[in-house]
Backbone bond lengths (Angstrom), bond angles and torsions (degrees), N, CA, C in turn:
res aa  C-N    CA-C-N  psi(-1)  N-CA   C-N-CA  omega(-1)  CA-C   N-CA-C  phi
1 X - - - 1.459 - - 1.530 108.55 -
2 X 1.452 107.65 129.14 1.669 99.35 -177.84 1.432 81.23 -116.54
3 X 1.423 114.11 144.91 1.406 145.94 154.14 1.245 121.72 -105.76
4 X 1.475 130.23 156.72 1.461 150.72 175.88 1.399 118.61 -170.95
5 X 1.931 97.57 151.42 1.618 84.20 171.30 1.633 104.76 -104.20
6 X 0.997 156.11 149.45 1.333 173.58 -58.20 1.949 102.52 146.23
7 X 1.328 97.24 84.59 2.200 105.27 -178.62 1.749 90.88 -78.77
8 X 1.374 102.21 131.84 1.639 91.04 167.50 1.653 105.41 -147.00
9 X 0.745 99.01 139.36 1.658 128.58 172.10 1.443 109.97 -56.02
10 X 1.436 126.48 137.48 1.824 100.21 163.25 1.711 105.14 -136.05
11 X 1.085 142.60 -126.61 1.176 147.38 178.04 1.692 100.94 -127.03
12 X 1.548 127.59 147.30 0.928 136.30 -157.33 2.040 109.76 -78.41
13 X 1.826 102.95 114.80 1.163 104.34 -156.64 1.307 123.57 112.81
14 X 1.561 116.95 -11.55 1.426 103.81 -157.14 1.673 108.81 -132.99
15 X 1.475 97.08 29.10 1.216 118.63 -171.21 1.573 106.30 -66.92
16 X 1.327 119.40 -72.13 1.487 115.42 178.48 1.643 128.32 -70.91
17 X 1.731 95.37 -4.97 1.920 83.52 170.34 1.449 93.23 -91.73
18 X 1.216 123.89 -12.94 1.496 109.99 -177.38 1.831 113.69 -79.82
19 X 1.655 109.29 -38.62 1.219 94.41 159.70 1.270 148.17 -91.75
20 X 1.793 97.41 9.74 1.726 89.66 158.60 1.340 112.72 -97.84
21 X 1.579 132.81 0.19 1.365 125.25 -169.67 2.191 76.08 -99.84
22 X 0.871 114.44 -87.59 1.877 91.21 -179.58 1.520 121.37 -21.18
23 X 1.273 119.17 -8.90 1.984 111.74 -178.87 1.718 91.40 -95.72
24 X 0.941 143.69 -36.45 1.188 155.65 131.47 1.534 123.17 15.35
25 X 2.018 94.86 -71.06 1.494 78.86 -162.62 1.555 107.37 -83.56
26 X 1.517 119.26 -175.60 1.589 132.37 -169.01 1.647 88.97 -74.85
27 X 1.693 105.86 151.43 1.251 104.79 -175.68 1.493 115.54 79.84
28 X 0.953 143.49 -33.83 1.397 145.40 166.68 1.626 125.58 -100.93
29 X 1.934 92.32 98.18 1.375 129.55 170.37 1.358 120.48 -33.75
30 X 1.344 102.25 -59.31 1.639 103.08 -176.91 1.642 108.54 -155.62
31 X 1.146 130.56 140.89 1.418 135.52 167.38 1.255 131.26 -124.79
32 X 1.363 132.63 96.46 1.075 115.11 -158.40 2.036 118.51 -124.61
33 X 1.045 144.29 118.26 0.973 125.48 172.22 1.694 138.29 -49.76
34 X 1.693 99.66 130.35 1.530 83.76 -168.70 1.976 109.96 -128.15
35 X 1.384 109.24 -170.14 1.476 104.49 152.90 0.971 119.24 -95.51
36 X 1.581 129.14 171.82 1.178 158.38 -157.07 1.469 142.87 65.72
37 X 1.138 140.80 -96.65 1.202 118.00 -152.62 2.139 85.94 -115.07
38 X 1.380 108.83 -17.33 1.360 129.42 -174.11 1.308 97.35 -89.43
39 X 0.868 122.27 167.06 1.960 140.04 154.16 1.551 115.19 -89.49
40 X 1.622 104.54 -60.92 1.289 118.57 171.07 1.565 121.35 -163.04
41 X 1.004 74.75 158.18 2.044 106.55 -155.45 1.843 94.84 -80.52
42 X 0.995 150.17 135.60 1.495 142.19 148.82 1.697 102.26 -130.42
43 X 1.747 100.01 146.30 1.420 110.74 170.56 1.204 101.48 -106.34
44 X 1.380 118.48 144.30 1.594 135.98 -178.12 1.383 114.71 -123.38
45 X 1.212 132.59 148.80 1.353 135.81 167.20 1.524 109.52 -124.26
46 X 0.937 136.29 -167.27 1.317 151.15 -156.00 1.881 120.39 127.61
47 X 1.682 97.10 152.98 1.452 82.59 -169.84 1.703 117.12 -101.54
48 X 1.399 117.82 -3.76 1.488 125.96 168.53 1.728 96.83 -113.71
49 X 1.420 108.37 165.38 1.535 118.19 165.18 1.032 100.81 -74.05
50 X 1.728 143.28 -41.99 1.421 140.81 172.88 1.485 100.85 -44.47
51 X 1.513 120.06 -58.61 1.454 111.74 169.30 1.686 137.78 -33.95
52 X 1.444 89.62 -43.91 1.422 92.05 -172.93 1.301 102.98 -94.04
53 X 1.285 127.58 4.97 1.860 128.59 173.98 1.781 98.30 -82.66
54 X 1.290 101.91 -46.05 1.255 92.24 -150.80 2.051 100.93 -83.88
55 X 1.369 86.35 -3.17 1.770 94.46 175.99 1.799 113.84 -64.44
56 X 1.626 84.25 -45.90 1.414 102.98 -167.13 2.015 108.43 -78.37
57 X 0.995 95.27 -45.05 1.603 111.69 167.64 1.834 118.21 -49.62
58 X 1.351 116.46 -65.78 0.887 136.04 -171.84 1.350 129.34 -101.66
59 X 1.263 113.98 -8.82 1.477 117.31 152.47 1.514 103.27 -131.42
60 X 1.324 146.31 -70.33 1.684 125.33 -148.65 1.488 95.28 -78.00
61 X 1.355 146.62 -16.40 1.349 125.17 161.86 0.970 136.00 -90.00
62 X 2.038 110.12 13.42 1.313 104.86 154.91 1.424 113.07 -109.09
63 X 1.614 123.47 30.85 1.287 101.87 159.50 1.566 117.05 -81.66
64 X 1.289 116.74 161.71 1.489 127.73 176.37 1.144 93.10 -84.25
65 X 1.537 88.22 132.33 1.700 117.83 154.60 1.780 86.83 123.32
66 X 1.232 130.39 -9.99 1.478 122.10 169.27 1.507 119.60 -81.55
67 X 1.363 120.60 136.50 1.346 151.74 -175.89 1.143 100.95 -99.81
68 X 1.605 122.26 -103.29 1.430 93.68 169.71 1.481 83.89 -128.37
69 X 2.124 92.26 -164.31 1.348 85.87 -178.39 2.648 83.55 -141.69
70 X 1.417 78.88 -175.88 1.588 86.73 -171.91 1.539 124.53 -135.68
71 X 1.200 139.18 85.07 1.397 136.50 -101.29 2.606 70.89 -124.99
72 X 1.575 100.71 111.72 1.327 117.85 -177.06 2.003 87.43 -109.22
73 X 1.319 100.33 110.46 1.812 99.12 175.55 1.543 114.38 -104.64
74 X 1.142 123.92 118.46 1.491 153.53 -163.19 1.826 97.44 -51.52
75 X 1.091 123.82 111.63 1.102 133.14 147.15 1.479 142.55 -81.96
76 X 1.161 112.33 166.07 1.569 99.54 -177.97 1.664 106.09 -148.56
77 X 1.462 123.79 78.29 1.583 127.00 -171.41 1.472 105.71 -97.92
């Protein structure tokens, strides 16, 4: 299982429809709107890194209201 949290940017205002339509999709643990330099924070799972590219690619960066987004992948050393 690869996990990450996913920092994303959105357009001004569009912070919480973006993180409840991102809590939404399959694969996405938690989404939550936050402060600072992000809008909102989401944790993702998936079970290949191809998985979680094409999660992040092909579904949470095509919801509207995303700018960009910043894909942080969960390690374990």
């Amino acid at each position: 299982m690869v996990q990450a949290y996913i920092l994303i940017q959105t357009e001004v205002g569009k912070a919480a429809t973006v993180a409840s339509t991102v809590a939404a999709i399959p694969g996405v643990a938690l989404a939550e709107d936050v402060t600072g330099p992000y809008d909102v924070i989401a944790r993702v799972e998936a079970g290949t890194v191809d998985e979680l590219g094409k999660l992040v690619i092909a579904k949470i960066q095509d919801v509207a209201g995303i700018t960009r987004t910043l894909t942080c992948t969960v390690v374990h050393v």
